[in-house]
PDB file of N, CA, C and O in Angstrom:
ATOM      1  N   UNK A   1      15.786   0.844   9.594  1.00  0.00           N
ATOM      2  CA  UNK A   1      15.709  -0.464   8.981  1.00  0.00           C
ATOM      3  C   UNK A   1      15.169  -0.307   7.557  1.00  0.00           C
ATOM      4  O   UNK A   1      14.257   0.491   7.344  1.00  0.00           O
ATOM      5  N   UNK A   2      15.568  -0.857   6.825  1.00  0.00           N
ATOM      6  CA  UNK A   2      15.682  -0.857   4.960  1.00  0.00           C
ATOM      7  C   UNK A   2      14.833  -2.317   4.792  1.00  0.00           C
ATOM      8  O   UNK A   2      15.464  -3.309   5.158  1.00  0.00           O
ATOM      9  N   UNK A   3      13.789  -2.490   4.397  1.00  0.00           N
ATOM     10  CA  UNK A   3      13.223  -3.356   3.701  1.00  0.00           C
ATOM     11  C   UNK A   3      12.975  -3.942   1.902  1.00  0.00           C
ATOM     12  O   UNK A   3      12.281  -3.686   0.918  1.00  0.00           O
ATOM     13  N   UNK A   4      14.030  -4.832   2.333  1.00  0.00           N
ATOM     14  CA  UNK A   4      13.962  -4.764   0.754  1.00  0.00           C
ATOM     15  C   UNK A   4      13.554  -6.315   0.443  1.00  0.00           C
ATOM     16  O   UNK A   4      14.182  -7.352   0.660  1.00  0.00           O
ATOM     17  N   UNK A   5      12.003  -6.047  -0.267  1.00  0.00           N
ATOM     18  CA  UNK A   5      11.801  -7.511  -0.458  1.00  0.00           C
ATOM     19  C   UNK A   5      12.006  -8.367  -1.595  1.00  0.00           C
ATOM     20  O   UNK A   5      12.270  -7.829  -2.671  1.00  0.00           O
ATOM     21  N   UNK A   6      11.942  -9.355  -1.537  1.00  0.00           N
ATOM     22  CA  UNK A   6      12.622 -11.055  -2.508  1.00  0.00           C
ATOM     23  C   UNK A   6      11.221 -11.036  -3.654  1.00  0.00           C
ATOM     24  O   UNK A   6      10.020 -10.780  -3.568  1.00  0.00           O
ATOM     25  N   UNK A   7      12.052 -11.410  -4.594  1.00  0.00           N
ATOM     26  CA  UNK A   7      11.038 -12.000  -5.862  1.00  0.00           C
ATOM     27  C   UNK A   7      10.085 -10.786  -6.233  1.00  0.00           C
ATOM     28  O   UNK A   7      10.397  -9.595  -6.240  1.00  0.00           O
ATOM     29  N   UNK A   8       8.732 -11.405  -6.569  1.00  0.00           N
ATOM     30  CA  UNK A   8       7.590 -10.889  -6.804  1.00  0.00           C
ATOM     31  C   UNK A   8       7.229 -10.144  -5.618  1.00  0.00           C
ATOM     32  O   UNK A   8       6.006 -10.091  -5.490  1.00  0.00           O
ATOM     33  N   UNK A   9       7.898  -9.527  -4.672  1.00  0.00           N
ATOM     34  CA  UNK A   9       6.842  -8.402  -3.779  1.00  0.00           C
ATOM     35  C   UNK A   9       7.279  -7.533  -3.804  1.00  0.00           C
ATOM     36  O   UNK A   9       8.432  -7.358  -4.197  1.00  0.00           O
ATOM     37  N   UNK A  10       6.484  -6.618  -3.371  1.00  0.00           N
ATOM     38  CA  UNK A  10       6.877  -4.676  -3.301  1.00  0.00           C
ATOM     39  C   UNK A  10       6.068  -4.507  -2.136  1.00  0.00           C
ATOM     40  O   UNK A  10       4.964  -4.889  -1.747  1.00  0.00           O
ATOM     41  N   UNK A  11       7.474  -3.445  -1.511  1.00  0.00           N
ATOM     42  CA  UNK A  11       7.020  -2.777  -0.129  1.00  0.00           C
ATOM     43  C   UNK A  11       6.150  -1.385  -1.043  1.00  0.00           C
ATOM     44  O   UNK A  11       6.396  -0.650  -2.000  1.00  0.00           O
ATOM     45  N   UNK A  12       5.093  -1.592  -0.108  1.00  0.00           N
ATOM     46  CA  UNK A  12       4.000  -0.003   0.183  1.00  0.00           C
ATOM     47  C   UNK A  12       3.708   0.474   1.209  1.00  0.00           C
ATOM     48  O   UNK A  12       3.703  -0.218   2.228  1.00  0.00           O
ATOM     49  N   UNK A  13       3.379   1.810   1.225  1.00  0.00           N
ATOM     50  CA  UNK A  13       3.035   2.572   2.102  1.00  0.00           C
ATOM     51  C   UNK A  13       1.574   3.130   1.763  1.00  0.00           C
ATOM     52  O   UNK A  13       1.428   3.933   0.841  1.00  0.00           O
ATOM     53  N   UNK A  14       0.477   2.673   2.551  1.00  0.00           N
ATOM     54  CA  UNK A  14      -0.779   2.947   2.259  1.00  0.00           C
ATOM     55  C   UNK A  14      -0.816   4.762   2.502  1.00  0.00           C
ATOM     56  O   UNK A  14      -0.003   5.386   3.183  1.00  0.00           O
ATOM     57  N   UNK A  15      -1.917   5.312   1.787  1.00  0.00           N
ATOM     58  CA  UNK A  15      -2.315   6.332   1.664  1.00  0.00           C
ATOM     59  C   UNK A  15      -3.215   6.507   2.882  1.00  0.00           C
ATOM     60  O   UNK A  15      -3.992   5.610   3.206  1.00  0.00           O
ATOM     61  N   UNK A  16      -3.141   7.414   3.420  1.00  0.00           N
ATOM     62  CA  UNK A  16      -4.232   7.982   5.032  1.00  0.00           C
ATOM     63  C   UNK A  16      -5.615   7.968   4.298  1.00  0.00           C
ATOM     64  O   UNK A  16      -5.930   8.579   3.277  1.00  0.00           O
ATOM     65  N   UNK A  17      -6.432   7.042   5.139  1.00  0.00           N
ATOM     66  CA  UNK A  17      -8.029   7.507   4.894  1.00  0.00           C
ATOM     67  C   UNK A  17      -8.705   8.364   5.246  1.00  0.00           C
ATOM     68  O   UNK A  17      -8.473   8.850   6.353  1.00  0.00           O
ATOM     69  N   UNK A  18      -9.643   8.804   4.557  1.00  0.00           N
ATOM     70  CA  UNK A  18     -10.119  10.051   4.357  1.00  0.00           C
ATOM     71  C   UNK A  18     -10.673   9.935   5.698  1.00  0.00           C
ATOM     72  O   UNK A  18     -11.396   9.045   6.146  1.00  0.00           O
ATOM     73  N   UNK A  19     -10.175  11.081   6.323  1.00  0.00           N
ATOM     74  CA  UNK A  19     -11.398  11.762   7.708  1.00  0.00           C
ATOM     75  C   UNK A  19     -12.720  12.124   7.907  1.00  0.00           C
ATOM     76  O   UNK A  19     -13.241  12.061   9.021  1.00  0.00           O
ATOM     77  N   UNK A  20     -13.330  12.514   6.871  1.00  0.00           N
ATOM     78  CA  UNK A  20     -14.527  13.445   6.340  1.00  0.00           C
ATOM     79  C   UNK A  20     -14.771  12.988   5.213  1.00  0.00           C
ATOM     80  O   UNK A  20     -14.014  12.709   4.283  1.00  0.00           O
ATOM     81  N   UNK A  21     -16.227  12.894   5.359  1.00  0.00           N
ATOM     82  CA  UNK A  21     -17.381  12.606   3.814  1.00  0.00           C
ATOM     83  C   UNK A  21     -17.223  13.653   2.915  1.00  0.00           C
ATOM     84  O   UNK A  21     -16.571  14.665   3.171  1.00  0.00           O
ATOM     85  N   UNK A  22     -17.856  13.420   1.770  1.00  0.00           N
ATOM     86  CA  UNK A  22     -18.100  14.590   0.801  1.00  0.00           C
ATOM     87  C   UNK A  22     -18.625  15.586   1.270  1.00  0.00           C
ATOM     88  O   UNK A  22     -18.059  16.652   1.026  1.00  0.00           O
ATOM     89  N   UNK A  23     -19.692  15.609   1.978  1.00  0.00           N
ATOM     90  CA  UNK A  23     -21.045  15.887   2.749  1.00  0.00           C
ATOM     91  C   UNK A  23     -20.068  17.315   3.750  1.00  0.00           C
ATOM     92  O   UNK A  23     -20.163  18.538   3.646  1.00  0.00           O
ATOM     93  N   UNK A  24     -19.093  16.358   4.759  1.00  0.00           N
ATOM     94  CA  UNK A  24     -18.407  17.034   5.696  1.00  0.00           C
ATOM     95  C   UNK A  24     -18.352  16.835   6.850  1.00  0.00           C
ATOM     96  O   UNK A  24     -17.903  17.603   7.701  1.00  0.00           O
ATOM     97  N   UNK A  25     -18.962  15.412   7.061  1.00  0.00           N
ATOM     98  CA  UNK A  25     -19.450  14.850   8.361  1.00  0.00           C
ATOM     99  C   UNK A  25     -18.156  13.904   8.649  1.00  0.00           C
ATOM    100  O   UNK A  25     -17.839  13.091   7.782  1.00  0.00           O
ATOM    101  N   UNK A  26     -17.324  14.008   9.981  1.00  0.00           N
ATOM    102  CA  UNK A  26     -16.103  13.354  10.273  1.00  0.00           C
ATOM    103  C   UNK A  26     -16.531  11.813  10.495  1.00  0.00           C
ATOM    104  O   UNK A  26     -17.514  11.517  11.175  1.00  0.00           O
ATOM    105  N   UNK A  27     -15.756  10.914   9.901  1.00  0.00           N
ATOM    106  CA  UNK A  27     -15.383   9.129   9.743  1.00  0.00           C
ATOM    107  C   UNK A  27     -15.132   8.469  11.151  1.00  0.00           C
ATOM    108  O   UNK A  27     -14.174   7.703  11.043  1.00  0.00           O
ATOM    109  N   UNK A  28     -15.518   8.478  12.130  1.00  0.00           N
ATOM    110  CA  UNK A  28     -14.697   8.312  13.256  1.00  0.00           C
ATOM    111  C   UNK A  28     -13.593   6.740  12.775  1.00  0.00           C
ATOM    112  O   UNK A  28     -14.035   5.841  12.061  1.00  0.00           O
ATOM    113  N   UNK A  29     -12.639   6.743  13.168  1.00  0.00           N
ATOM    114  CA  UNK A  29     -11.520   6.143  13.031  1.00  0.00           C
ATOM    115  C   UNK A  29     -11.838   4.266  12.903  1.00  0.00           C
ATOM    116  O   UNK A  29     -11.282   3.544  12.075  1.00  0.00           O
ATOM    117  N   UNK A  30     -12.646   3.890  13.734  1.00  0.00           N
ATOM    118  CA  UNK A  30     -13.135   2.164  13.292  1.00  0.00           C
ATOM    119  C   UNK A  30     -13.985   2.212  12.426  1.00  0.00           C
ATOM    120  O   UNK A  30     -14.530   1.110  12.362  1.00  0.00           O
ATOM    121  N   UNK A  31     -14.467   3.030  11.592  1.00  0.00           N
ATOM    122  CA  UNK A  31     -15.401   3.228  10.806  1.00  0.00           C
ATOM    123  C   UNK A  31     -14.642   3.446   9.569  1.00  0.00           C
ATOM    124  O   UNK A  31     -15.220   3.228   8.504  1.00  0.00           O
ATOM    125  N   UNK A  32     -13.721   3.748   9.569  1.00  0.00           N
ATOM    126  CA  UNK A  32     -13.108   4.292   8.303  1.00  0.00           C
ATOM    127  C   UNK A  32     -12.333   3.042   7.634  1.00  0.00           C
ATOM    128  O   UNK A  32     -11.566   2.206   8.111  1.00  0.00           O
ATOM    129  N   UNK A  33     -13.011   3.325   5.912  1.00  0.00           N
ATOM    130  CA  UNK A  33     -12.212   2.029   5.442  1.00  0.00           C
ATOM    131  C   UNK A  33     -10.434   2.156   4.972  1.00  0.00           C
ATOM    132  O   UNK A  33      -9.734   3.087   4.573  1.00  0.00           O
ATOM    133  N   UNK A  34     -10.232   0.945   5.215  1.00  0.00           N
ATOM    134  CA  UNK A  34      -8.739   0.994   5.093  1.00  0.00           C
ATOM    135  C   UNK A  34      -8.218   1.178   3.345  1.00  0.00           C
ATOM    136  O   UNK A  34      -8.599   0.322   2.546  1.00  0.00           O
ATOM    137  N   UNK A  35      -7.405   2.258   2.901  1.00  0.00           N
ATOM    138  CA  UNK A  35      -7.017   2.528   1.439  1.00  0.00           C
ATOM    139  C   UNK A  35      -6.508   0.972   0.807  1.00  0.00           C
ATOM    140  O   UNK A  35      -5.859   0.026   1.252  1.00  0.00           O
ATOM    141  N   UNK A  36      -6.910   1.162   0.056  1.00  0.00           N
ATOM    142  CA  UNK A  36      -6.414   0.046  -1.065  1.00  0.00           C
ATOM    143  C   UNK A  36      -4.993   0.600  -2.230  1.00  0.00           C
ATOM    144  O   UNK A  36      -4.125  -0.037  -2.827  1.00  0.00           O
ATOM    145  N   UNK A  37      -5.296   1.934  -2.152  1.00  0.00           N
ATOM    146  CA  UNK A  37      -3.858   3.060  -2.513  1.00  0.00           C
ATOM    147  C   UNK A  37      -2.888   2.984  -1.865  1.00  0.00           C
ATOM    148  O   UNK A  37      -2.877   2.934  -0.635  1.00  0.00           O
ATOM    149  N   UNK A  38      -1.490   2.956  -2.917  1.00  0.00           N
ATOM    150  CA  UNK A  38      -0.280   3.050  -1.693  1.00  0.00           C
ATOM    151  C   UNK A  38       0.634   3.518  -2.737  1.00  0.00           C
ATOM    152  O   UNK A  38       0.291   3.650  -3.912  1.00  0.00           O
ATOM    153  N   UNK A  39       1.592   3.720  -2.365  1.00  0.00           N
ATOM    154  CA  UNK A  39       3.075   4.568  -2.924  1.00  0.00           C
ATOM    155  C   UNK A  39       4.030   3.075  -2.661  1.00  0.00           C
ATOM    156  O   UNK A  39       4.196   2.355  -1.677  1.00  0.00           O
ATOM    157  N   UNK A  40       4.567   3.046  -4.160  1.00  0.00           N
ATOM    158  CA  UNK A  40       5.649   2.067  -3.512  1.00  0.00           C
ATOM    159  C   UNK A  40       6.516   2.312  -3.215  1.00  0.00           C
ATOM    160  O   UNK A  40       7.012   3.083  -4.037  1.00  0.00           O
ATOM    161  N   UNK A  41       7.355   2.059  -2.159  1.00  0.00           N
ATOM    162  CA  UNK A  41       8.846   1.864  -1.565  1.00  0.00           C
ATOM    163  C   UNK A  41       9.850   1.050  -1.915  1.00  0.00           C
ATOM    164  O   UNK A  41      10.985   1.525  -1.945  1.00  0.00           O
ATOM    165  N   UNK A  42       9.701   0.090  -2.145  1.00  0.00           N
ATOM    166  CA  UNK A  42      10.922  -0.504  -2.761  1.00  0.00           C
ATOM    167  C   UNK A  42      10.144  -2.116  -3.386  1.00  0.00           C
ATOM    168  O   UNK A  42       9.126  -2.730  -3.069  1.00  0.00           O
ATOM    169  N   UNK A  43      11.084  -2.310  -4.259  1.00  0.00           N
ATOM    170  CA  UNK A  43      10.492  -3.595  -5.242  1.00  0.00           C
ATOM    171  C   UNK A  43      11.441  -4.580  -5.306  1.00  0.00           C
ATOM    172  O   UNK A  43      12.548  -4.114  -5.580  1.00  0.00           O
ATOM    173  N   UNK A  44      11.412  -6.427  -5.070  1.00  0.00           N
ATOM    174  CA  UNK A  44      11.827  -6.843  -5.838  1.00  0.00           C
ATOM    175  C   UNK A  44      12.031  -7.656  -7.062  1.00  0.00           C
ATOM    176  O   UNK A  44      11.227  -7.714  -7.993  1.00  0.00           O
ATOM    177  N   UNK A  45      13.128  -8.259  -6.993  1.00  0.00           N
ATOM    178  CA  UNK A  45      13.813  -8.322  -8.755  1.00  0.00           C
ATOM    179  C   UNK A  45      13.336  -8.830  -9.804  1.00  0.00           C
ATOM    180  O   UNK A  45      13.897  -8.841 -10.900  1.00  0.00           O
ATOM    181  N   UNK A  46      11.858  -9.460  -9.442  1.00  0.00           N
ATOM    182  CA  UNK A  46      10.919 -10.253 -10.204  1.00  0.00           C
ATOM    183  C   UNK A  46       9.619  -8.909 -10.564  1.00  0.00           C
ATOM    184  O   UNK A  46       8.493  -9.261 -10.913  1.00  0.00           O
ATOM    185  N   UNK A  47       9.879  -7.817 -10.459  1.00  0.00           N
ATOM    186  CA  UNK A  47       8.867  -6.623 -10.381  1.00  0.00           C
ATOM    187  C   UNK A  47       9.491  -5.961 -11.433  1.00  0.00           C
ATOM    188  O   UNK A  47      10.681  -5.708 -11.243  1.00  0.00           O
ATOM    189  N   UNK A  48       8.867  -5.512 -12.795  1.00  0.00           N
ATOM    190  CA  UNK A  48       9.516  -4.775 -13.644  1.00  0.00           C
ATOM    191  C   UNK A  48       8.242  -3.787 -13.880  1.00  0.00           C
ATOM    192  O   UNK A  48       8.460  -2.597 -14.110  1.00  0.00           O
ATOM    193  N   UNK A  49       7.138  -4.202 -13.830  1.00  0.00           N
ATOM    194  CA  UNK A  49       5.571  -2.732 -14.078  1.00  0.00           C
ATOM    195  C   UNK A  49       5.669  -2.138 -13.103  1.00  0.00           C
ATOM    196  O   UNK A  49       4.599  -1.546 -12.970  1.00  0.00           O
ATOM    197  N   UNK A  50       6.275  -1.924 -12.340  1.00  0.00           N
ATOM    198  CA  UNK A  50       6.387  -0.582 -11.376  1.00  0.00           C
ATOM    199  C   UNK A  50       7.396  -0.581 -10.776  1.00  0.00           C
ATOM    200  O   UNK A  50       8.188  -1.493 -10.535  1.00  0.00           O
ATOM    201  N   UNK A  51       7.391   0.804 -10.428  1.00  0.00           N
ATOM    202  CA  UNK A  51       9.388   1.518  -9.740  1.00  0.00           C
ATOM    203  C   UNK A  51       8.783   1.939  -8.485  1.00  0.00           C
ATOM    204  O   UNK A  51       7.626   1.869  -8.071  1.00  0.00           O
ATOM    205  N   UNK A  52      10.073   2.485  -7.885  1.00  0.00           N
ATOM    206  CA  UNK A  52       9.634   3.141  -6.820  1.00  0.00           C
ATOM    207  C   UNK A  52       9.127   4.735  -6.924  1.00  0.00           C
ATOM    208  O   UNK A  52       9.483   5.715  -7.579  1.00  0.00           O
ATOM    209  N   UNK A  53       8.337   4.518  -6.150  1.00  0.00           N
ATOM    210  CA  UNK A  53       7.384   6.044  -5.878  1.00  0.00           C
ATOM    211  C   UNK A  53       6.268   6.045  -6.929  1.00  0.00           C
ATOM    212  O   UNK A  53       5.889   7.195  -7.151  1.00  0.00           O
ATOM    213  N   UNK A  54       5.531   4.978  -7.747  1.00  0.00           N
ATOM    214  CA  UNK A  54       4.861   4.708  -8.686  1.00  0.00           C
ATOM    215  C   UNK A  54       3.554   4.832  -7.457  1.00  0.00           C
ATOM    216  O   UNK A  54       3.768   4.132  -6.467  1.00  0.00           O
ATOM    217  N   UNK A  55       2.207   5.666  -7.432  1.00  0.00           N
ATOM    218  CA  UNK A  55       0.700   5.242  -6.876  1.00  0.00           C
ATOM    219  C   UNK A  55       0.182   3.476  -7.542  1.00  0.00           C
ATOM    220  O   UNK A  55       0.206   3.238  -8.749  1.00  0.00           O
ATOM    221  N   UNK A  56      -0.186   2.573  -6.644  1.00  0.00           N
ATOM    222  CA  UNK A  56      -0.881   1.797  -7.420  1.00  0.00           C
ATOM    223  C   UNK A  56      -2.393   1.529  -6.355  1.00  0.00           C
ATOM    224  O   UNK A  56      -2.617   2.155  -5.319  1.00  0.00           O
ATOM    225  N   UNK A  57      -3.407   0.295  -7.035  1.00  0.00           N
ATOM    226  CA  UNK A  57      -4.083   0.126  -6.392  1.00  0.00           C
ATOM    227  C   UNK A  57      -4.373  -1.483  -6.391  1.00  0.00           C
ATOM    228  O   UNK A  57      -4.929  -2.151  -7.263  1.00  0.00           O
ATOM    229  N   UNK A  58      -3.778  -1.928  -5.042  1.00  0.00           N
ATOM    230  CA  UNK A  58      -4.147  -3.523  -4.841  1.00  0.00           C
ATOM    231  C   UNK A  58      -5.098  -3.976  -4.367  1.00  0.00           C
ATOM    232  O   UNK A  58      -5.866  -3.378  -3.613  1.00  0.00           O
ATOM    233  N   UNK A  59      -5.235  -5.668  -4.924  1.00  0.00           N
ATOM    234  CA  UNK A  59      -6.313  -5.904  -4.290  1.00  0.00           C
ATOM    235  C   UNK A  59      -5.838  -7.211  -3.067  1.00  0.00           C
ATOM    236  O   UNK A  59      -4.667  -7.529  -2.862  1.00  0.00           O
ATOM    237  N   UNK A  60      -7.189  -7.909  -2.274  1.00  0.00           N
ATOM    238  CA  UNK A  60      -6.386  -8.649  -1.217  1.00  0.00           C
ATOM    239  C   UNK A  60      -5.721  -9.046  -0.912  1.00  0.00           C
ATOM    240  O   UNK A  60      -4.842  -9.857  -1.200  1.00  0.00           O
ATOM    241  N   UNK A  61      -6.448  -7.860   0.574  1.00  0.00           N
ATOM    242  CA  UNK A  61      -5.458  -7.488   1.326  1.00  0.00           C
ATOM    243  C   UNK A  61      -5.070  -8.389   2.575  1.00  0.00           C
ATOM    244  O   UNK A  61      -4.418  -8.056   3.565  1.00  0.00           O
ATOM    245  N   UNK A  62      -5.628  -9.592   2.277  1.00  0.00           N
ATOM    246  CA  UNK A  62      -5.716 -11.284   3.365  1.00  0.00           C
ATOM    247  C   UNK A  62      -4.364 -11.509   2.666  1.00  0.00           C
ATOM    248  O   UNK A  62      -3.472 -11.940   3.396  1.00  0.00           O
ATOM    249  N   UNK A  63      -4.073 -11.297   1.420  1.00  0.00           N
ATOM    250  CA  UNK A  63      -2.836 -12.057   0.989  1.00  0.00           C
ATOM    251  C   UNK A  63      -1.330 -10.767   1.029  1.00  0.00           C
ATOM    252  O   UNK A  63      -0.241 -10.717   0.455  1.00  0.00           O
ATOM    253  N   UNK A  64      -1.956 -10.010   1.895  1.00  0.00           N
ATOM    254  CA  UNK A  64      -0.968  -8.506   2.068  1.00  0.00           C
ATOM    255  C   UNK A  64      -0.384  -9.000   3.035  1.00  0.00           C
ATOM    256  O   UNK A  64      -1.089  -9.737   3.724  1.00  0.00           O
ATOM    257  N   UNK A  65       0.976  -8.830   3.446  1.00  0.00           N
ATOM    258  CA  UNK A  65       1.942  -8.743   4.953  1.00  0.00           C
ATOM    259  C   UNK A  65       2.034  -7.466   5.433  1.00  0.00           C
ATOM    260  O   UNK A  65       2.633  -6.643   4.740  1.00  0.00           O
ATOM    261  N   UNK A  66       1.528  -7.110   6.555  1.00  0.00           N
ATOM    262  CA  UNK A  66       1.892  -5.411   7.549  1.00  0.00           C
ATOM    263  C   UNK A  66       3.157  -5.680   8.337  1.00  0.00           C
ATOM    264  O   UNK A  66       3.423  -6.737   8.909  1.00  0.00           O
ATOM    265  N   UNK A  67       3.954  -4.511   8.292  1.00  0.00           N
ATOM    266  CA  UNK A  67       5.009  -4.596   8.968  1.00  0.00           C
ATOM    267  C   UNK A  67       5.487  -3.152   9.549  1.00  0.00           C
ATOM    268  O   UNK A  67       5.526  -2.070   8.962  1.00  0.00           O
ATOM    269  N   UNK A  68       5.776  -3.423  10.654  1.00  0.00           N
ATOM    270  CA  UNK A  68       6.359  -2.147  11.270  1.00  0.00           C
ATOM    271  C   UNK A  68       7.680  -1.827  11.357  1.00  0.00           C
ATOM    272  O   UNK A  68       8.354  -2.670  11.949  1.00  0.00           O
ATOM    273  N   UNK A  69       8.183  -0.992  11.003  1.00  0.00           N
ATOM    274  CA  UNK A  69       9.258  -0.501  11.014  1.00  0.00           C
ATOM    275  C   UNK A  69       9.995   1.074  11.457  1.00  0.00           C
ATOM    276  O   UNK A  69      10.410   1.892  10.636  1.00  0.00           O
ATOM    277  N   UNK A  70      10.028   1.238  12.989  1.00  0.00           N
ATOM    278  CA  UNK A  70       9.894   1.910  13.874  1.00  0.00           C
ATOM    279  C   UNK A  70       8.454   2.711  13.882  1.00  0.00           C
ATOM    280  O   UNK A  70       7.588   1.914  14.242  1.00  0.00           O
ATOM    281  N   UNK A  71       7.917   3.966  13.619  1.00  0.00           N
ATOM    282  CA  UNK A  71       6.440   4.604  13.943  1.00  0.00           C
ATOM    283  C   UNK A  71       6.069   4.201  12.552  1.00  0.00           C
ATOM    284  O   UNK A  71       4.853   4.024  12.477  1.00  0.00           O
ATOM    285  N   UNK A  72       6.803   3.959  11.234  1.00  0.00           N
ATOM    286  CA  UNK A  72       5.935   4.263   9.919  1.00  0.00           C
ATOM    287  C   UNK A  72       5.537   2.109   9.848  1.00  0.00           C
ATOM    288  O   UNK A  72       6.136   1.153  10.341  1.00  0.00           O
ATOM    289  N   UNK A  73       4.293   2.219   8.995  1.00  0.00           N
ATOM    290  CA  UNK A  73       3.804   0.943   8.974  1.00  0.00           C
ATOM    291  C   UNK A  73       4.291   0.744   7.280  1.00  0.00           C
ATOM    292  O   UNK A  73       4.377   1.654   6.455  1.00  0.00           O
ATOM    293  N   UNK A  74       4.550  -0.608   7.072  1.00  0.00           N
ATOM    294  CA  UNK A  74       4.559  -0.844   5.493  1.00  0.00           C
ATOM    295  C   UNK A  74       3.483  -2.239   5.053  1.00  0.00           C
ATOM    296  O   UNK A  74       3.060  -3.037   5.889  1.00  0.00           O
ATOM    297  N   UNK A  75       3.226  -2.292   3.811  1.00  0.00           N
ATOM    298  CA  UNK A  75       2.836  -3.670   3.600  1.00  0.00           C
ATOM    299  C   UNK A  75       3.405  -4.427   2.381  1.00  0.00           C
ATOM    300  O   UNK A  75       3.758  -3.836   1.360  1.00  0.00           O
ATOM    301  N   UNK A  76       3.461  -5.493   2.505  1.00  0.00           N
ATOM    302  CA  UNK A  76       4.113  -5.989   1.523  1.00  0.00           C
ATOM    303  C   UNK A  76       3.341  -7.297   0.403  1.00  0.00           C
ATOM    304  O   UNK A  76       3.150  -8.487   0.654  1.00  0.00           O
ATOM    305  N   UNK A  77       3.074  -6.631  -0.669  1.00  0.00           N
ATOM    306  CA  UNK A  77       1.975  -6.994  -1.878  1.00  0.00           C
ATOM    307  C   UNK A  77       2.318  -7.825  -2.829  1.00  0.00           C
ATOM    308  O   UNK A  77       3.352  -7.443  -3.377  1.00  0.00           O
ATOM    309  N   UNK A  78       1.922  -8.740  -3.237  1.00  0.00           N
ATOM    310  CA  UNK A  78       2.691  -9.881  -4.347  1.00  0.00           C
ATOM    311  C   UNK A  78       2.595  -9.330  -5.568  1.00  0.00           C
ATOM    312  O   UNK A  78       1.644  -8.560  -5.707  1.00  0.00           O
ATOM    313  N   UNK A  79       3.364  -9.511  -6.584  1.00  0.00           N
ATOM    314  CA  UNK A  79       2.710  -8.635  -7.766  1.00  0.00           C
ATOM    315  C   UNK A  79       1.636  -8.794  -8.343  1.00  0.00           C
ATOM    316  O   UNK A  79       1.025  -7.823  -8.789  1.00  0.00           O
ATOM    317  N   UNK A  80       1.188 -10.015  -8.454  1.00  0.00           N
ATOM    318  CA  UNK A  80       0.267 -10.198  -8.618  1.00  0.00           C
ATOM    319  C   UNK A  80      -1.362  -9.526  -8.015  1.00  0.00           C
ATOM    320  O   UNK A  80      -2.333  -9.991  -8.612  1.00  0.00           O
ATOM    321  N   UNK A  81      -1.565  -8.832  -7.265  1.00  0.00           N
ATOM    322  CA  UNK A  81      -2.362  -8.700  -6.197  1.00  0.00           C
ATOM    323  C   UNK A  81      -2.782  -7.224  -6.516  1.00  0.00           C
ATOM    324  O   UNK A  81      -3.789  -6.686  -6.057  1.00  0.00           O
ATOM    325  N   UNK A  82      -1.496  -6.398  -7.716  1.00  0.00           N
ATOM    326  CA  UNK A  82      -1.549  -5.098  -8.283  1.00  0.00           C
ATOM    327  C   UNK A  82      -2.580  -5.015  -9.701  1.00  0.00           C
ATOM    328  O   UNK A  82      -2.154  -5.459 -10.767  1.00  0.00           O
ATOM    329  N   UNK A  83      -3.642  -4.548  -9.626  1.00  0.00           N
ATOM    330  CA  UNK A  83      -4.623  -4.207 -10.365  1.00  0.00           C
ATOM    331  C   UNK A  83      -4.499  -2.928 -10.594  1.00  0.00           C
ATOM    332  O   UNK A  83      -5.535  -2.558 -11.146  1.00  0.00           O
ATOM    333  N   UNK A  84      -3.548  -1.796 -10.414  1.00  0.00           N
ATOM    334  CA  UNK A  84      -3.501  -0.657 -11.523  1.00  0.00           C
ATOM    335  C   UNK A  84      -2.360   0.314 -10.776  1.00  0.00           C
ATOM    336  O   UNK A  84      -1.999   0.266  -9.601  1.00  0.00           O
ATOM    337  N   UNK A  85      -1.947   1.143 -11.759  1.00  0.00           N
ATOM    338  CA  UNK A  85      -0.873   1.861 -11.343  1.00  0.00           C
ATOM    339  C   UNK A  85      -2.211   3.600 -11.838  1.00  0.00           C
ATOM    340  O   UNK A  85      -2.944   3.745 -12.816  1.00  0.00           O
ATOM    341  N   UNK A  86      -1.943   4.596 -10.564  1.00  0.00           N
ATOM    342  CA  UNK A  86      -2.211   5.882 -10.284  1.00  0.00           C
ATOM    343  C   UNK A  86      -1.939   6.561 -10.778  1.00  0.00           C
ATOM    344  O   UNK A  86      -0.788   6.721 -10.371  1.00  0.00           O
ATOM    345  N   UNK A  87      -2.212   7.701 -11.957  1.00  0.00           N
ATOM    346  CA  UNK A  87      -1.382   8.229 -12.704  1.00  0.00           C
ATOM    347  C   UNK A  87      -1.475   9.819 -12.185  1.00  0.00           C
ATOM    348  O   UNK A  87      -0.771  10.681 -12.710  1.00  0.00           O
TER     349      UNK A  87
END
């Protein structure tokens, strides 16, 4: 399944949170905060500051949509909601 979203949103794929502290001490999994980093996947036609496969970093994530699409998860971010691109 191909997600391709309308207007101002872009599909992402969040970045895995870190397992382990600086330190070296393991995160157990409800403890660990959820990335605000993601890779984008596809954009639409109202999105011209970022392409696909661009790192960015959004902010709320109450105004984010999660979606599954067979095992991989995506979310889908308004443009607005993008506070910086990863270089």
């Amino acid at each position: 399944m191909t997600i391709q979203p309308m207007a101002d949103y872009i599909v992402v794929q969040a970045e895995e949170a870190a397992l382990k502290t600086a330190s070296g001490l393991y995160i157990p999994g409800n403890a660990q905060e959820k990335p605000k980093t993601a890779k984008v996947i596809s954009i639409g036609k109202g999105v011209t500051e970022v392409s696909k496969g661009d790192r960015i970093i959004y902010k709320n994530e109450y105004e984010a949509t999660n979606v599954k699409s067979g095992k991989e998860e995506f979310t889908l971010v308004l443009k607005s909601n993008i506070i910086a691109t990863v270089k």
